[in-house]
C-alpha positions in Angstrom: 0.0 0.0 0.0 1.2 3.4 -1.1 0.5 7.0 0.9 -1.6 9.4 -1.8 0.2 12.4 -2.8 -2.0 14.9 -0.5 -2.1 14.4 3.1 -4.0 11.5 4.6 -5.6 12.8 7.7 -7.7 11.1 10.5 -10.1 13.0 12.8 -11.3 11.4 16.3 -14.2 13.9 17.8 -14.5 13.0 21.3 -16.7 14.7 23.9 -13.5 16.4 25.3 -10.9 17.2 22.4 -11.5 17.0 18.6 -7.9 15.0 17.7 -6.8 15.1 14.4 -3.3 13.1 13.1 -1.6 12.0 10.2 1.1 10.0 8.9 4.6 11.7 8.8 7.2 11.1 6.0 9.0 8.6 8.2 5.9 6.4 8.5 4.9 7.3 12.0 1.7 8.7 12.8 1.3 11.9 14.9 -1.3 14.1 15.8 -1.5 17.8 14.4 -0.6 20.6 16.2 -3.1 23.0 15.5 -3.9 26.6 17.0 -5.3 26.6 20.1 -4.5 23.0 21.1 -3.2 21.9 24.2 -0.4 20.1 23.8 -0.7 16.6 23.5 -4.9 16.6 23.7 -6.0 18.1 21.1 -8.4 21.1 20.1 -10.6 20.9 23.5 -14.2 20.6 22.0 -16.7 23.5 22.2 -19.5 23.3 24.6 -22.0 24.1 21.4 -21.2 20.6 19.4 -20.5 18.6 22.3 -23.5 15.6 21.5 -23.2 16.1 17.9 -20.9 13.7 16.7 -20.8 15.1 13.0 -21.0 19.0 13.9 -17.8 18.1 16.3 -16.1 17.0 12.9 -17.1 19.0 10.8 -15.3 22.1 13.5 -12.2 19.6 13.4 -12.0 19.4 10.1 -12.2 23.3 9.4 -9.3 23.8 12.4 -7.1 21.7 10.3 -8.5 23.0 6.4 -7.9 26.4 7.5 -4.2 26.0 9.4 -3.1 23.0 6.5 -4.7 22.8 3.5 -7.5 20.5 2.0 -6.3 16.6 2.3 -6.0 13.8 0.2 -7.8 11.6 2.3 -9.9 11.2 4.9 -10.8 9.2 7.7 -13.3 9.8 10.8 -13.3 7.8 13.9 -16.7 6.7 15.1 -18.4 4.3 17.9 -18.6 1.0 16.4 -21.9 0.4 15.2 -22.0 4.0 13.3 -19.5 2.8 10.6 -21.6 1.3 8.1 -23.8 4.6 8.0 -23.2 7.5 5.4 -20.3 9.5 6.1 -21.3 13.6 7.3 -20.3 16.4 4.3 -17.7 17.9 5.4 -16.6 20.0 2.6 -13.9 18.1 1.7 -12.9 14.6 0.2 -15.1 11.7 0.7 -14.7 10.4 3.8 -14.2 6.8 5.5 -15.9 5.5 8.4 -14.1 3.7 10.6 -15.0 2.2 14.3 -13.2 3.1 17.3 -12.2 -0.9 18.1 -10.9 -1.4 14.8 -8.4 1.8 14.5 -7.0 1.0 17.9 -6.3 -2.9 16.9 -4.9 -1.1 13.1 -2.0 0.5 15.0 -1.2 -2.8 17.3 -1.5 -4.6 14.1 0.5 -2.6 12.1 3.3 -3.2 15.0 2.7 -7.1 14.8 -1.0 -7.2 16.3 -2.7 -8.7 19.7 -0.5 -11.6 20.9 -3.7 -14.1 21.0 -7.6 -13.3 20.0 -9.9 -12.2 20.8 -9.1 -9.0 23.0 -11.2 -6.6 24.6 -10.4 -3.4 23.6 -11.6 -1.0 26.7 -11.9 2.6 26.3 -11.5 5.0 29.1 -13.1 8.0 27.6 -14.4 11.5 29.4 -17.9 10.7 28.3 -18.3 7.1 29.5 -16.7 2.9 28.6 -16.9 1.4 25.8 -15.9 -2.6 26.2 -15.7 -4.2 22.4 -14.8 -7.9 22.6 -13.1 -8.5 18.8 -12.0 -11.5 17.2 -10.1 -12.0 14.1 -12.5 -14.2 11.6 -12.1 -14.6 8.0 -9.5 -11.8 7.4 -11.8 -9.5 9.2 -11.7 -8.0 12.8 -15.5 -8.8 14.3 -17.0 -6.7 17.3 -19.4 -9.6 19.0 -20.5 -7.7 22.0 -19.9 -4.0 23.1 -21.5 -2.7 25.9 -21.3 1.0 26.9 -21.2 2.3 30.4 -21.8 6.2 30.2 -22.7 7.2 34.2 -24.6 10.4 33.4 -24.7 13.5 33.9 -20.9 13.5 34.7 -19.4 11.2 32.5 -16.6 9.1 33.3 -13.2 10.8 32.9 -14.9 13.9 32.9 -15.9 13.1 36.7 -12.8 12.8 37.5 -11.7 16.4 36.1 -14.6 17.7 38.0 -14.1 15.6 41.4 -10.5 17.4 41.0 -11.4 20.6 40.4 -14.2 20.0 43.2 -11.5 18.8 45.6 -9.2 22.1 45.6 -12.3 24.7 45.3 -12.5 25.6 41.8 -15.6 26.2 39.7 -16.3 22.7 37.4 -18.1 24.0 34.9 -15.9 27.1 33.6 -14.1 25.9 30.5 -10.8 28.3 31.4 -10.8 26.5 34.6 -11.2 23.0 33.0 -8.5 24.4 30.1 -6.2 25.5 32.7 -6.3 21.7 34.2 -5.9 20.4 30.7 -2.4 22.2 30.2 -1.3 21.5 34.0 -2.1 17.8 33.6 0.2 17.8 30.5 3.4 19.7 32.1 3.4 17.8 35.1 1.9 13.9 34.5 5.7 12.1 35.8 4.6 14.4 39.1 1.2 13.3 39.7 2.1 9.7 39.0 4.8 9.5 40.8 3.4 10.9 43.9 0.6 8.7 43.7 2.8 5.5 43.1 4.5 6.8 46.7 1.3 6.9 48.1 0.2 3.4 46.8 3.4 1.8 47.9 3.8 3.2 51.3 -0.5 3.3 52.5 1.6 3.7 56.3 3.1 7.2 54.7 0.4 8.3 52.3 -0.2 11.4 54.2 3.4 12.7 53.6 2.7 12.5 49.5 -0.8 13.5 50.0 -0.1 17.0 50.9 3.0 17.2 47.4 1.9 19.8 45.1 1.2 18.3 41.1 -0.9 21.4 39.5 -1.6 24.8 40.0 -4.6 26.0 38.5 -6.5 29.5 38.6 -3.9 30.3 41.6 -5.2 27.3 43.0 -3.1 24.8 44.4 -4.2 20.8 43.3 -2.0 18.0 45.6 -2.1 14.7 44.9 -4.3 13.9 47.7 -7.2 15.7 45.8 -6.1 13.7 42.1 -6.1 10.2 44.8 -9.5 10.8 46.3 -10.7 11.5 42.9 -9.2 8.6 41.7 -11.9 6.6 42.9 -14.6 7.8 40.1 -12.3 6.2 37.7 -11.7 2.5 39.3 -15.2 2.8 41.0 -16.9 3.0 37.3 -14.5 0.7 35.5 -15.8 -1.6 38.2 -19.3 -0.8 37.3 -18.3 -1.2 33.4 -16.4 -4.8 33.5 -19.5 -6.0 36.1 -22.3 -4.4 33.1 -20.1 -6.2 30.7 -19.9 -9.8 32.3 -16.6 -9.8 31.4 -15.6 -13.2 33.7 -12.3 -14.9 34.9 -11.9 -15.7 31.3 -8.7 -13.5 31.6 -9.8 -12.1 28.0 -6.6 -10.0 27.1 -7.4 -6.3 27.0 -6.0 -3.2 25.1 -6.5 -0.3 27.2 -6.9 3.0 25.9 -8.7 6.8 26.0 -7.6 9.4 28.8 -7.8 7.7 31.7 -6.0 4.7 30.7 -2.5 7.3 31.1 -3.2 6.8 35.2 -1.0 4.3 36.5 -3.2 3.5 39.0 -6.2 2.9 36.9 -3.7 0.4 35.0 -2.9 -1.5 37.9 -6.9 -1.8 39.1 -7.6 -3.2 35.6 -5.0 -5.2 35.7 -6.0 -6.8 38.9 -9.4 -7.8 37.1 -9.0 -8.7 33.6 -4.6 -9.4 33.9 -2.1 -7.4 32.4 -3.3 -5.1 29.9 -1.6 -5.9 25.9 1.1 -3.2 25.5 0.7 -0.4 22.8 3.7 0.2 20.3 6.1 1.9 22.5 5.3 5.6 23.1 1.9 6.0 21.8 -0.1 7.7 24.4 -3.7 5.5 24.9 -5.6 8.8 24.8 -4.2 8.8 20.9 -4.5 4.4 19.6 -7.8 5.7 18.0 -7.0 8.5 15.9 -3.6 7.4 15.3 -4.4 4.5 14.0 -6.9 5.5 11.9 -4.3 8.0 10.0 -2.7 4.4 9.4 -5.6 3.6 7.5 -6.3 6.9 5.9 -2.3 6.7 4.4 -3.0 3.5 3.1 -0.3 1.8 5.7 -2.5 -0.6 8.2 -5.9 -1.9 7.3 -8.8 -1.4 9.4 -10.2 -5.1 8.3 -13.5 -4.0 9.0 -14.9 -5.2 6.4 -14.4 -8.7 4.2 -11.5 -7.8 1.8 -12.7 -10.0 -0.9 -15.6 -10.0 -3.9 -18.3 -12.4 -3.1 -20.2 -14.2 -5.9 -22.2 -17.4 -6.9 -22.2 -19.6 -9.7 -25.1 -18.8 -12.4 -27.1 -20.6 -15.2 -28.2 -18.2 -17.9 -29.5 -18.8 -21.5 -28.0 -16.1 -24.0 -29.5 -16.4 -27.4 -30.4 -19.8 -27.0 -27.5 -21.6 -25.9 -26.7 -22.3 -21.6 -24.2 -20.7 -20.4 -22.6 -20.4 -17.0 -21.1 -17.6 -15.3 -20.3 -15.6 -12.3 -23.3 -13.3 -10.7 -21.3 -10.6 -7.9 -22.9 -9.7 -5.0 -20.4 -8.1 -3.5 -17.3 -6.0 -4.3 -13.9 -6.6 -2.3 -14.6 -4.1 1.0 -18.1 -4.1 1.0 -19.9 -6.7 3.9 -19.7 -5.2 7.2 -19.8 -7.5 10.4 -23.2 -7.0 11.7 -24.1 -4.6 8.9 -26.9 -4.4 6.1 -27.2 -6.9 3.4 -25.4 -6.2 0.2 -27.6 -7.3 -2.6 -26.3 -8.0 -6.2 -26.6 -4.8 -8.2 -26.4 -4.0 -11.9 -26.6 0.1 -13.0 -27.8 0.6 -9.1 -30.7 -1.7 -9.6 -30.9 -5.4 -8.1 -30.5 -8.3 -10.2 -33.3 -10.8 -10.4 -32.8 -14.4 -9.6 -34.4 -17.3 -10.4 -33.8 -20.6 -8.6 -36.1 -23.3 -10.5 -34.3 -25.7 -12.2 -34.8 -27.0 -16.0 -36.8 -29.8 -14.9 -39.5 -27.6 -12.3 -39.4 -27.5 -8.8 -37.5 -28.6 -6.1 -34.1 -28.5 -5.0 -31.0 -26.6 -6.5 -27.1 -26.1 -5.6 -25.9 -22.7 -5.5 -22.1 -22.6 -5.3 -20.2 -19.2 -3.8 -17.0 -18.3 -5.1 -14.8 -15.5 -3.5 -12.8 -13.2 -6.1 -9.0 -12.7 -4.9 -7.6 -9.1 -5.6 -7.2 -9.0 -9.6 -8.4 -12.3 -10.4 -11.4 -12.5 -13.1 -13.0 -15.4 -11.6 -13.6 -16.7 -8.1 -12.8 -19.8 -6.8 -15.4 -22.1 -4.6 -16.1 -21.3 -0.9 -19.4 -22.6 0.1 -21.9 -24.8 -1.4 -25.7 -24.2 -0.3 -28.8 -25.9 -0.9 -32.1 -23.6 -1.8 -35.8 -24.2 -2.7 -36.4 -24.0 -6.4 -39.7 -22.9 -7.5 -40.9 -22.5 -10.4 -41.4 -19.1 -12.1 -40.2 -17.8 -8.3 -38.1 -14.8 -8.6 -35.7 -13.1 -5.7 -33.1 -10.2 -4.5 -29.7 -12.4 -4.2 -27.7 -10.7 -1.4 -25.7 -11.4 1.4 -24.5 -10.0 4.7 -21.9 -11.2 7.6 -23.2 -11.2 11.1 -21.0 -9.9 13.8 -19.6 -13.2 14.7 -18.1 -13.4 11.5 -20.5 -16.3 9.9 -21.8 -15.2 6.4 -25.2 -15.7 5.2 -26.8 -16.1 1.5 -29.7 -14.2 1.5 -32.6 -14.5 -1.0 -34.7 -11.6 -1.1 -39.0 -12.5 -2.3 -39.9 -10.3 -5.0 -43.0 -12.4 -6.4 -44.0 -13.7 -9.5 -44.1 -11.5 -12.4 -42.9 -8.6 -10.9 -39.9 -6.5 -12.2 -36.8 -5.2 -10.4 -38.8 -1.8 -10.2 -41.2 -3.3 -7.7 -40.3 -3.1 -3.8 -39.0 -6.8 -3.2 -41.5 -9.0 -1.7 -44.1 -6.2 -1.0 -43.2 -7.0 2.6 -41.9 -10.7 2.2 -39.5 -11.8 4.9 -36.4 -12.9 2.8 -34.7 -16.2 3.3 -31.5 -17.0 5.0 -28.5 -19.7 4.1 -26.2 -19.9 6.5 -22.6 -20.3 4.8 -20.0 -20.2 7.9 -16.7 -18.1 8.0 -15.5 -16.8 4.6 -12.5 -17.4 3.4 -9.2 -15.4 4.7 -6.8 -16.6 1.7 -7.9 -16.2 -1.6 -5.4 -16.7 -4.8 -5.1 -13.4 -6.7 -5.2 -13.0 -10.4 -5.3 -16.0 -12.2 -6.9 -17.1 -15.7 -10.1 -16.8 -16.2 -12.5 -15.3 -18.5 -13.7 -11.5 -17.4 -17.1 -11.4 -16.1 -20.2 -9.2 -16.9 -23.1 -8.6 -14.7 -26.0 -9.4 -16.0 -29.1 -7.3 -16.5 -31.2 -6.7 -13.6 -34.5 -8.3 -15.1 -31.5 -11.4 -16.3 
């Protein structure tokens, strides 16, 4: 994979800082310094689009058109789940869609990956937790279970910026209070941590560390007694997040990342519950795995594998002036089926094909064979065999969609007798499923073969 000649840029709205990186020439990815930023956050995120996920990127994206220049390419961060949805109009190049779980596991697998799967990927954000338990299936990360913890109205990290600022008598709410904590939190974290690592070491002498000064804010004075007491909004709710979660003694390994994953201590109490946490590349601050690796992806240097990489087709039967022929019907381009997305039905000119299933003889049974299309091969080579009804002058919507497990299923849409591709399928008819199991991972790339042609959509 090559880097496009623009910039490739990746934007990661969160509720707190709007985060926006890219790829530098030496193939690391960093995040932009752009006015107004505190250093190593981020633009902090105005109170007016906090809650508006798109509005938040589209004041992201401006901060960075305005101080840099239009990009090449673009990719925004979402909550899984949101990825499969049309991407907001920014103003810019078309943008990609990609899901918080799979840009963090793009970085760690652009370094070598998770040692085992699957792996919880647990992020500590200001807003809430987000748990994703992902597996690696057919070539394709899967997301089989998030749950979200969001304790409202304080958030989660957020709590514990406002326990803080509660603890040494400053206002919570005033955004040049919460600013000012934002830019003493990033000269002085080896401070704070290590006078908390005192204090967790020595309980008999915690008072002596208690009283050390780690921030000054608003002539206020912040020691790390406050930042400990507060503390406990952070391992208090992670509790409340891995109990919600039914996470288990499984001893699942876990990446950890978002704000509050930088606390040590935090570390250590997640540590104490689901084992030691799977180490980031070296350096990478957790509050950054998203966005950074999603400017991976948008250089074209890690893959998100969020979706299967491969076409998806089935063996058809047609008769072209009179004589049988067989050939190769897609259903799906390479990049397409989404893990617990929509159904992607086979399309000619943006209009589904119609398929028949009857054999020559009537009604009954029929074989349908799926073939999977390597990268620059013209034809596909077998995957899956399925057996489906065959009725007579019974026409359908040939699609088919992955579940989030991973498992991929045929899908054959109703759309009645007689009726033409113009019609909505079935009028209401619930379609029919074919389970098909995992798809295939390794698929042989070009080969010989004769090109294929869709056929029309009435074919």
């Amino acid at each position: 994979m090559t880097a496009p000649a623009e910039p490739a840029v990746a934007i990661d709205a969160g509720s707190r800082f709007l985060r926006v990186a890219r790829v530098d020439a030496d193939g690391t990815p960093r995040l932009v310094d752009l006015p107004g930023a505190v250093p190593g956050e981020g633009l902090p995120t105005p109170a007016g689009v906090r809650g508006d996920r798109d509005a938040a990127l589209g004041v992201a994206y401006a901060a960075y058109r305005d101080h840099c220049g239009t990009p090449g390419r673009l990719v925004l961060v979402v909550p899984h789940g949101e990825q499969a949805r049309s991407s907001p109009e920014l103003g810019g190049p078309p943008s990609r869609l990609v899901g918080a779980p799979h840009a963090v596991l793009a970085l760690l697998r652009h370094t070598g990956g998770p040692p085992v799967w699957p792996v919880l990927v647990c992020d500590l954000g200001a807003a809430g937790i987000d748990i994703a338990r992902c597996a690696l299936v057919g070539g394709t990360v899967t997301v089989s279970r998030v749950t979200r913890h969001g304790p409202e109205p304080d958030g989660y990290g957020a709590a514990f910026d406002g326990a803080v600022l509660d603890g040494a008598g400053l206002a919570v709410d005033d955004p040049d209070v919460l600013r000012g904590l934002d830019l003493a939190r990033a000269e002085n974290t080896r401070r704070t941590e290590v006078a908390l690592d005192r204090m967790a070491a020595r309980p008999d002498r915690a008072e002596r560390s208690a009283d050390t000064v780690v921030h000054e804010v608003a002539g206020r004075e912040i020691t790390a007694g406050v930042v400990h007491r507060a503390l406990a909004r952070l391992t208090e709710g992670l509790d409340r997040a891995l109990a919600v979660a039914r996470t288990g003694p499984d001893r699942t390994p876990v990446v950890a990342v978002g704000g509050a994953a930088r606390s040590g201590t935090v570390a250590r109490h997640l540590a104490d519950r689901l084992g030691p946490p799977v180490p980031l590349p070296e350096g990478t601050d957790p509050a950054l795995a998203a966005v950074l690796g999603a400017a991976l992806v948008a250089a074209g240097s890690a893959d998100a594998a969020d979706r299967y990489p491969h076409a998806v087709a089935v063996r058809v039967h047609r008769t072209v002036h009179g004589r049988p022929r067989d050939g190769e019907l897609l259903i799906s381009p390479p990049h397409t089926l989404v893990p617990g997305g929509a159904t992607v039905f086979a399309e000619t000119d943006g209009e589904r094909v119609r398929f028949g299933t009857a054999t020559a003889g009537g009604s009954g049974v029929r074989t349908v064979r799926l073939l999977v299309r390597g990268p620059g091969a013209q034809s596909g080579v077998p995957a899956a065999v399925v057996t489906v009804p065959a009725v007579a002058e019974e026409r359908f919507h040939v699609g088919m969609r992955v579940t989030a497990e991973g498992a991929a299923h045929l899908v054959l849409q109703p759309i009645g007798r007689g009726r033409t591709g113009a019609h909505p399928p079935g009028d209401g008819l619930p379609p029919e499923e074919f389970p098909l199991g995992v798809l295939p991972a390794g698929v042989p790339g070009a080969g010989p073969g004769r090109p294929v042609s869709q056929p029309p959509p009435g074919g």
